[in-house]
N, C-alpha and C positions, 0 to 999 in steps of 0.2 A: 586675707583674714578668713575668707569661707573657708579656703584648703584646709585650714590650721581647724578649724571649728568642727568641718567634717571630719577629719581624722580621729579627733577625740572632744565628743559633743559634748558639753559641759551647759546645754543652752536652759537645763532645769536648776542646775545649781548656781548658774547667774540670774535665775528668774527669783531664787530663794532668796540668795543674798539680796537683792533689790527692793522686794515686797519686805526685809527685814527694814531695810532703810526709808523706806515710803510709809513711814506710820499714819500717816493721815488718807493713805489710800487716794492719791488725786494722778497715779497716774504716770507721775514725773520724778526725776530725780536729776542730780547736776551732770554737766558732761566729765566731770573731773572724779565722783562721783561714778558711773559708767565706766570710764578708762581705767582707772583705779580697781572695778571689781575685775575686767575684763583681764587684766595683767596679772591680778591678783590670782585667776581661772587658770591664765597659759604665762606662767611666770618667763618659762625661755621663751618662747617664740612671741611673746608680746614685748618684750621689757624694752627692746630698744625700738621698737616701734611706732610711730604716732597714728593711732588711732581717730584723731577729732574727725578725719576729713569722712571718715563711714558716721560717724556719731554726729556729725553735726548736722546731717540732711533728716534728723530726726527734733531740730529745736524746736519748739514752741513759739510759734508767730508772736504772741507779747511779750516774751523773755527769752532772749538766746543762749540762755545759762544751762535753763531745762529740755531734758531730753525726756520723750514721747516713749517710755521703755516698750511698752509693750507694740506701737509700731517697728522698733527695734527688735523688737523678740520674733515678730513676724517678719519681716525681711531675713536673718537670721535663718529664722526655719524653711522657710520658699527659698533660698540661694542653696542651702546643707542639701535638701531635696536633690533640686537642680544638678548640682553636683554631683552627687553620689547616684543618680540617673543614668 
């Protein structure tokens, strides 16, 4: 998923879409939620892909539903880095 991300960096307009969806600003939103914007981003190279297993090292120790976006957005940007290095 890095390759796919560095090749054509979309990690601001998943950052937009998300904080559209985070109306209460706490941070989180669902993994289903995340997957869905992310496919949404890289329609071919996501669609038949499963993503949970990058999104899930991002839940929320009291709910495993919600994902940590913005520790996501950072991993995200530290691997696109890495790569294109």
């Amino acid at each position: 998923m890095i390759k796919i991300i560095a090749n054509d960096n979309k990690i601001d307009s998943i950052m937009g879409t998300i904080k559209d969806i985070d109306k209460d600003r706490n941070g989180y939103v669902t993994h289903s939620e995340l997957d869905d914007i992310m496919k949404m981003n890289y329609p071919k190279e996501l669609s038949s892909r499963d993503v949970l297993p990058i999104i899930k090292k991002f839940s929320s120790v009291q709910n495993k539903i919600l994902i940590d976006y913005k520790g996501f957005r950072d991993m995200l940007r530290l691997e696109v880095n890495k790569y294109q290095a």
